[in-house]
N, C-alpha and C positions, 0 to 999 in steps of 0.2 A: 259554122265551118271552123270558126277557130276552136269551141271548146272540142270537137272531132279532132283534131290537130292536138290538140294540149294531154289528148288523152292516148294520144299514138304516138305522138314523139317519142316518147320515154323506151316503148317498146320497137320503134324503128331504130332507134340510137344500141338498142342493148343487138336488136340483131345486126344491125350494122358492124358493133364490134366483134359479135361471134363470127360473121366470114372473113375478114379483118386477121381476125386470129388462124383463123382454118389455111386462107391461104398465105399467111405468112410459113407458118410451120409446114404444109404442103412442097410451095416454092423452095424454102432454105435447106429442105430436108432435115428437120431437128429432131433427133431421137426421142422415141417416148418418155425414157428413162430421165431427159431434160425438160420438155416442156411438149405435153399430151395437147392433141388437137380436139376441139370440141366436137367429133364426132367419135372421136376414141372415148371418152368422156363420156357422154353419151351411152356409145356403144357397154361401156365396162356399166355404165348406171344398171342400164336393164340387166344384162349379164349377172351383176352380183345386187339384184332389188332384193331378191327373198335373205341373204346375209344382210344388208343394209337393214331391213327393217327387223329383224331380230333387233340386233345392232342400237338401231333407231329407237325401239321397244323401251329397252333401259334408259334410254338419255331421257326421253319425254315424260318415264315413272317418275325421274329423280327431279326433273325443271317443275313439273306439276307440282310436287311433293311441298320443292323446294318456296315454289309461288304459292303458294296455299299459307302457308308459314309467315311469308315476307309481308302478304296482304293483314293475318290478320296482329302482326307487329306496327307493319303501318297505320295500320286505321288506330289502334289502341297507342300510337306511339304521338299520331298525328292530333288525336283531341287533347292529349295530355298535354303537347306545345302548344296546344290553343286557347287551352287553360288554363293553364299554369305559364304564366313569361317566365318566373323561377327556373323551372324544370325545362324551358325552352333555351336558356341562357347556360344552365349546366349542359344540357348533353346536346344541344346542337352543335358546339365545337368536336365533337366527339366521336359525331356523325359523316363529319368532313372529312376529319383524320381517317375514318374507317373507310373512304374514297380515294385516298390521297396513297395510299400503300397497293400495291400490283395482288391483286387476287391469288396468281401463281407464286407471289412468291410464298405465300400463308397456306395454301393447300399442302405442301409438307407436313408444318407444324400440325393441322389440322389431323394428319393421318397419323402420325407419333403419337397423339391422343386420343382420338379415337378409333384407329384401327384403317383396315384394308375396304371396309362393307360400303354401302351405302350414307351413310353418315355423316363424312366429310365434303362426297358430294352435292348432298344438297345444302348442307352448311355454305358450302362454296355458291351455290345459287341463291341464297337466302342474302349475304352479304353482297352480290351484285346487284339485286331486286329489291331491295325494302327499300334502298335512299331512294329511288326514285318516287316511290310511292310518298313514301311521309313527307315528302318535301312538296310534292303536288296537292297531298290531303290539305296540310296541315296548310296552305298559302288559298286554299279555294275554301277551308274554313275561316280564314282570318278576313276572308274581302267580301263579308257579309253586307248587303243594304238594312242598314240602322231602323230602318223602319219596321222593317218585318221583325227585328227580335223587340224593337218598343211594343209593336203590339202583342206581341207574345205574352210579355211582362207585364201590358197592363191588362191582358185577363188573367194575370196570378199564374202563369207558365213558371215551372219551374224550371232547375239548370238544364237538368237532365230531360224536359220536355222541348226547353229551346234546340238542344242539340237532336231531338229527334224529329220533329216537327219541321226545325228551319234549317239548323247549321248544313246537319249532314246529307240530308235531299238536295241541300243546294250546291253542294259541295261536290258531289259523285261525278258531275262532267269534268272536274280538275282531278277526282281520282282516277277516273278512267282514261284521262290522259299521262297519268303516272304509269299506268298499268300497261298502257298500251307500250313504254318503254321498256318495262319491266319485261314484258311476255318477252319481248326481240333477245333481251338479253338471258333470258333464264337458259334459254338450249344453250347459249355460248359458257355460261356459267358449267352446267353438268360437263360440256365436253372436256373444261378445263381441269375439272377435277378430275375427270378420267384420265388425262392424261398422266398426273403424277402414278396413281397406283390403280389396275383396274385389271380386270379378266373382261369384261363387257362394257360396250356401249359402244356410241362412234368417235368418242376421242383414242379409244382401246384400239377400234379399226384403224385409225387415222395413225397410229403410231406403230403398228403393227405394215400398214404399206409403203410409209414412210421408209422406214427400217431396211425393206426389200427393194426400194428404188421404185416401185410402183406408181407412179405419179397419176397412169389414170385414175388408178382406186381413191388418192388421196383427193382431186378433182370430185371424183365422181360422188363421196364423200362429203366433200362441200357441199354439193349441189344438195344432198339430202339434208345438210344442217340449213342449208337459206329455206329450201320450202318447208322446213319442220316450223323455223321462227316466222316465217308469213302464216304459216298456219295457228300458231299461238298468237300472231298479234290481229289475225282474224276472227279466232274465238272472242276477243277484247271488246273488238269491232260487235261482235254479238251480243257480247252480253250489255252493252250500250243498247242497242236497240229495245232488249229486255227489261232495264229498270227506266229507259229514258224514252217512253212511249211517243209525248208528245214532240221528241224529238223527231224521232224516225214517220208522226205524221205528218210534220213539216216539209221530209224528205220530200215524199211521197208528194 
């Protein structure tokens, strides 16, 4: 009974606050143009699905593009700190600083030097998505059990055997938890760089209904950026099942 409970709360609470919301705007009379009722929301969603996922279309090329990139920076970023404490101690501060600066405020620069395309976008996702990843790789390679790379080494394993064999197999449940943060953030990363300069995508839409007071579309909008990022950090969710077999027979 209780985990039935543990598993419906969440979703009793989010609908409890969408009637919540409905009949407050209902009651007060608050104009669309201020604050949209979740059935306007809604309503505008299906209304404009076939532009939304045009729309949709480009963000998800450019998060994909952009995550593809980020992964394989991290994995090649993350053995290198594992390996090197040298080259852990240079550029780990380096890594931070590139956390610590607002993403939109760099998406300008980024399009002053590379242009209006695609480019800066995913540039802009690649710098929201790699820290996370190298910082999960590169901490689930360093918390190895001693034992398994001794035996490696005393049947003559070499470096590059230990990291195939032991490090990085054991490693993947802390990448995959990198990843899974990463995924959430890669759509909000594309939209942001649409926003600065863009003909497509849904930061394009988003500032385009903005502009005109629109507030459903802006809403409605959102709603298509939350189920895109459940949708990327579902794929995450998969492809764990994929490389981490005896995990998901545990599940089961």
């Amino acid at each position: 009974m209780r985990k039935k409970l543990s598993k419906t709360a969440p979703v009793l609470v989010i609908l409890g606050l969408l009637v919540f919301w409905e009949l407050i705007v209902q009651i007060a009379g608050i104009p669309l143009y201020v604050l949209p009722a979740p059935s306007d929301m809604l309503g505008t969603f299906v209304k404009d699905l076939p532009a939304l996922l045009g729309h949709a279309a480009v963000t998800v090329m450019e998060a994909l593009t952009g995550m593809g990139i980020s992964i394989v920076i991290g994995i090649l970023m993350g053995i290198l700190i594992d390996a090197m404490p040298t080259f852990k101690k240079c550029i780990y501060p380096i890594l931070v600083v590139t956390q610590t600066v607002p993403v939109i405020v760099l998406a300008p620069i980024f399009i002053i030097y590379m242009g209006f395309g695609y480019a800066p976008k995913i540039l802009t996702v690649v710098l929201m998505c790699f820290f996370p990843i190298v910082v999960s790789f590169s901490d689930g390679l360093g918390e190895m059990d001693e034992g398994y790379l001794n035996l490696v080494k005393t049947y003559g394993g070499s470096r590059l055997q230990i990291y195939r064999i032991v490090k990085i197999p054991m490693a993947m449940i802390s990448l995959l938890s990198g990843l899974k943060v990463a995924a959430t953030y890669s759509i909000s990363g594309a939209v942001v760089g649409e926003w600065i300069a863009s003909q497509s995508g849904l930061g394009y839409y988003i500032l385009r209904a903005k502009n005109g007071y629109m507030l459903d579309k802006v809403f409605a909008c959102v709603l298509m950026i939350i189920l895109l990022s459940l949708l990327m950090n579902g794929m995450v969710k998969l492809l764990g099942y994929a490389v981490l077999p005896m995990k998901r027979r545990r599940r089961r």
